[in-house]
N, C-alpha and C positions, 0 to 999 in steps of 0.2 A: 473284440469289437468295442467294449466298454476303455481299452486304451484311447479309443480316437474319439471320442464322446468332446465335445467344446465346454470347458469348463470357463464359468459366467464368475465372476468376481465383480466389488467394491470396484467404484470408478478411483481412479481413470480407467480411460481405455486408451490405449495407442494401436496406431495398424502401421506396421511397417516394418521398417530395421529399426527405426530411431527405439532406446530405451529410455526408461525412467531415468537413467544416468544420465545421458546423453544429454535430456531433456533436461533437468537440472544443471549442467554443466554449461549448458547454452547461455541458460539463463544467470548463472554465476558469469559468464561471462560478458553479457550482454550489461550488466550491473559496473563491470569495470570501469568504463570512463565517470560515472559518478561517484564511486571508490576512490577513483585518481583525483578527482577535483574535489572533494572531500578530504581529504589525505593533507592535498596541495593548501587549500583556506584551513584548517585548525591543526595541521601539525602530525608531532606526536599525541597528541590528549585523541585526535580524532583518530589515528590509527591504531593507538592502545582499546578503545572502545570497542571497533569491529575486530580485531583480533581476539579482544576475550571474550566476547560475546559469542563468536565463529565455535573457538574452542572451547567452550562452556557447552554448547548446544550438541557438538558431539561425543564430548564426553560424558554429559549425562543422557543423551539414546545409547553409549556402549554401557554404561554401568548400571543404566536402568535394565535393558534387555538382558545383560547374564547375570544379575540379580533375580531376575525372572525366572530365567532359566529358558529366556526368547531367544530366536534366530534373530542374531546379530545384522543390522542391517546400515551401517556407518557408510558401506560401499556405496550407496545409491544416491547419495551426495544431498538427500532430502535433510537432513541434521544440520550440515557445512550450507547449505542456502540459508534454512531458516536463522540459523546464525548471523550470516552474512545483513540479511534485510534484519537482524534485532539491532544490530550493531549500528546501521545506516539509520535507522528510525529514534536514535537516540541522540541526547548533544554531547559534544565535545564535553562539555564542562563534568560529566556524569564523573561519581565517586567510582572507583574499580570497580568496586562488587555490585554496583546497578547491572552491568553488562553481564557480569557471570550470573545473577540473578535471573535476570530476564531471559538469556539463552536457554535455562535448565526450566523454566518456567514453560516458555514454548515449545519446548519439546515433550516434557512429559507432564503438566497438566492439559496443554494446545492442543496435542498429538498423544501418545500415549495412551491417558489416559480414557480415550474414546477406543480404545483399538488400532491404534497406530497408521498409517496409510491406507485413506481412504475412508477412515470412519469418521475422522472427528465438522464437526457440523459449522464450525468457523474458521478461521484464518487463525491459525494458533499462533503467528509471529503478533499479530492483533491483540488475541487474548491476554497474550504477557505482557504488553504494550498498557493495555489498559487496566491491568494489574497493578505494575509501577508505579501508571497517572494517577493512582485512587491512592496508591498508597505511601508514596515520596513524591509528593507534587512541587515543591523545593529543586529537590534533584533534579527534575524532570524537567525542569526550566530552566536549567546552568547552559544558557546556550551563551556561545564566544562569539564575538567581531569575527569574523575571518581577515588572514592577513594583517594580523594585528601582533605587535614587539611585545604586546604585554596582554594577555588572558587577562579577558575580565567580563563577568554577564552581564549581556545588554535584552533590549526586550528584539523580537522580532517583529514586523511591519504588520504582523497579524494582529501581537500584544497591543501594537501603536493604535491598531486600525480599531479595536476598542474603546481606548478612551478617548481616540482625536480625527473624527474622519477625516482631517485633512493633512493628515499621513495619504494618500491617494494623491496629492500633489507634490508631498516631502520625494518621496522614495519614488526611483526613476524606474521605467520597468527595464530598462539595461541593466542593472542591479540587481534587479530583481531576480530575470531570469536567468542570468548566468550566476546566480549565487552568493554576489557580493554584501548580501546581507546576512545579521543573525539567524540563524534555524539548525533543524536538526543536520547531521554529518552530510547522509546522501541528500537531504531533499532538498536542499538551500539551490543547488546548481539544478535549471528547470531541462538546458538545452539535454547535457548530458545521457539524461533520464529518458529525455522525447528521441533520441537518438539509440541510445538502447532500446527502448520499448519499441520503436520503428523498425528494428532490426528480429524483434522477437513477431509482430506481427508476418514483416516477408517469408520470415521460415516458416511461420504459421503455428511459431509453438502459442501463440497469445491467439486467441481468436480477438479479429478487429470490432467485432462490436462492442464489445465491453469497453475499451479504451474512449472509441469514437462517443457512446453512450455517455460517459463520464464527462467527457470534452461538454459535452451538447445538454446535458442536464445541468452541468456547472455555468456553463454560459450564458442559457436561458433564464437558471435561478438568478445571476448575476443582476441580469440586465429588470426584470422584475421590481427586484430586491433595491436595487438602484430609483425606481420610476416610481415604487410608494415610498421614497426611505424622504420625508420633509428636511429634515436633516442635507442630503447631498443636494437638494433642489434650490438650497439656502446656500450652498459653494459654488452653487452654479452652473451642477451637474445637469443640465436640462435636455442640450440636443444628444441626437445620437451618440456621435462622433464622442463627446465626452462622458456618456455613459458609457463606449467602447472600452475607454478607457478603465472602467471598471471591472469589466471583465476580463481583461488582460491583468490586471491587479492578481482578481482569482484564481485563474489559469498558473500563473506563476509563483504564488506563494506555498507556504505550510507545505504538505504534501498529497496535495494531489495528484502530480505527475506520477509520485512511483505509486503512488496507490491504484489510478489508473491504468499503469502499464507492468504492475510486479504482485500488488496486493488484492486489490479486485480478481483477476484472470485466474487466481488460483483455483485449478481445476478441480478440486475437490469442492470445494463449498460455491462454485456458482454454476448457474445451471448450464443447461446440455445442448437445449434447440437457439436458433439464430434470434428468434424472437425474444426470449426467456435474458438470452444476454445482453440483448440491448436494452430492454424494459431496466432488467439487474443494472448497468453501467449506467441508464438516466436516474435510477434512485439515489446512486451513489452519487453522480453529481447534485442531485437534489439535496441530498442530507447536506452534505458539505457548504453550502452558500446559505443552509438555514440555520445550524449550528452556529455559522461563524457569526452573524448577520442576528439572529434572533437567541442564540444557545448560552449558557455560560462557560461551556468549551470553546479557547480560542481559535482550535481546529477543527475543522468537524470531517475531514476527508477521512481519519481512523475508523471512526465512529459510523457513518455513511456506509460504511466498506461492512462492518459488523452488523448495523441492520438490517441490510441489504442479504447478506447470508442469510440470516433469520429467514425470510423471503424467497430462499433458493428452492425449496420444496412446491411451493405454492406457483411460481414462476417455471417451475419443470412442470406442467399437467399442460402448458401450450405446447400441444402435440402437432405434427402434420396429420391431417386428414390420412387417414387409413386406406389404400389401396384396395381393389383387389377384395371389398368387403361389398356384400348381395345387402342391400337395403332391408328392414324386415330380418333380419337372420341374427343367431346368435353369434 
């Protein structure tokens, strides 16, 4: 009797045939076309980045786990993702050992060191992310032209959009979104991303609120951010139609696409009911347009993402109404 007993584990939960593999590999896949066009705008420098960062991240979950004397778990493809997204979330320009740094970082202080899947309380690709940012902030800004005969660090339209808002008029959002500008590996090319992540919603391995949330908090913050900012009101920015334009700016820069549709959704650190993920994905877009806009980071969609986790607990207690439950009763 006690063999057929359902035993309750650490989320995730999946119901079906699909596995933890599977599900990882989806999503490894799904990442490809912004892999490719990453590859394609920096090169070798940007394909050397995601390769060692890939195999950093699995070499140190095998060598940490039979150090341990832990059940080896390299199979489940959760190590070769988090790799994958450390690698896309860095620039071309990074020194070698940033990427092998950041991979072994994500995995076992991200992961690991919480108890390995399932337990740890943030986006470990994140933590290691903001690891590097606090502590090679140099490095961390070697981002390249793309399609460029000659490597060499320029600022991003984010950097611009800093010291000169009428960067908003410089940089075209055809540029933009398809990548044509400086930023990190994956996140420079927006279409890519939104074409993945569309693909990861149809299967249903992303749940669509979180994404949609992120869109809709970022756009909203956008258009706001735009209408008290005196500053754009002085370029000119006044009707709709040209504050539109600012939003489209948001939408397309730094990384909110993947963080929308790769970094938010991760199941472990955001919450569970429909409501909890949509609130979760408007905070994200929330953080991200105040940061950028009010913050001294020039991104704030990492940062948004890491909040927002903090918030996943608090955001899981919006329950459905209980069934089936006598008013008055225990």
């Amino acid at each position: 009797m006690s063999s057929r007993l359902l035993t309750v584990s650490t989320s995730p939960h999946l119901l079906g045939r699909a596995t933890i593999r599977s599900r990882h590999l989806e999503t490894m896949l799904a990442l490809l076309p912004a892999v490719g066009f990453g590859v394609y705008y920096f090169g070798g420098p940007g394909l050397m980045v995601i390769l060692l960062a890939t195999a950093s991240a699995v070499a140190a979950e095998y060598l940490a786990q039979r150090l341990t004397k832990q059940p080896v778990t390299v199979g489940d493809l959760h190590a070769a993702l988090m790799g994958l997204l450390m690698g896309l979330v860095l620039p071309a320009g990074a020194p070698w050992w940033l990427p092998v740094v950041g991979g072994a970082l994500a995995v076992v202080v991200g992961k690991l060191f919480f108890g390995g899947m399932g337990g740890y309380p943030m986006n470990p690709v994140l933590v290691a992310w903001v690891a590097l940012a606090l502590s090679w902030p140099e490095q961390m800004n070697a981002f390249y032209q793309p399609l460029s005969s000659e490597w060499y660090v320029s600022e991003t339209p984010l950097m611009m959009l800093k010291d000169d808002p009428s960067t908003l008029e410089v940089v075209t959002r055809s540029e933009l979104w398809w990548g044509l500008v400086p930023g990190a590996i994956g996140a420079t090319a927006t279409w890519p991303l939104v074409l993945g992540g569309l693909y990861l919603v149809i299967r249903r391995i992303v749940p669509w609120q979180i994404p949609l949330g992120v869109l809709l908090g970022a756009a909203g913050m956008a258009l706001l951010a735009a209408y008290t900012d005196p500053t754009l009101g002085e370029l000119g920015y006044e009707t709709f139609a040209q504050q539109w334009s600012i939003v489209t700016f948001h939408l397309g820069a730094g990384g909110l696409m993947i963080a929308a549709f790769f970094l938010a959704p991760e199941p472990v650190t955001s919450p569970v009911t429909p409501w909890g993920m949509f609130l979760f994905g408007l905070g994200v877009g929330f953080m991200t347009v105040i940061v950028r806009t009010w913050g001294a980071p020039v991104d704030g969609a990492f940062y948004g993402v890491l909040v927002m986790n903090a918030a996943t607990p608090l955001l899981d207690r919006i329950r459905p109404k209980v069934l089936g439950k006598i008013e008055g009763t225990a």
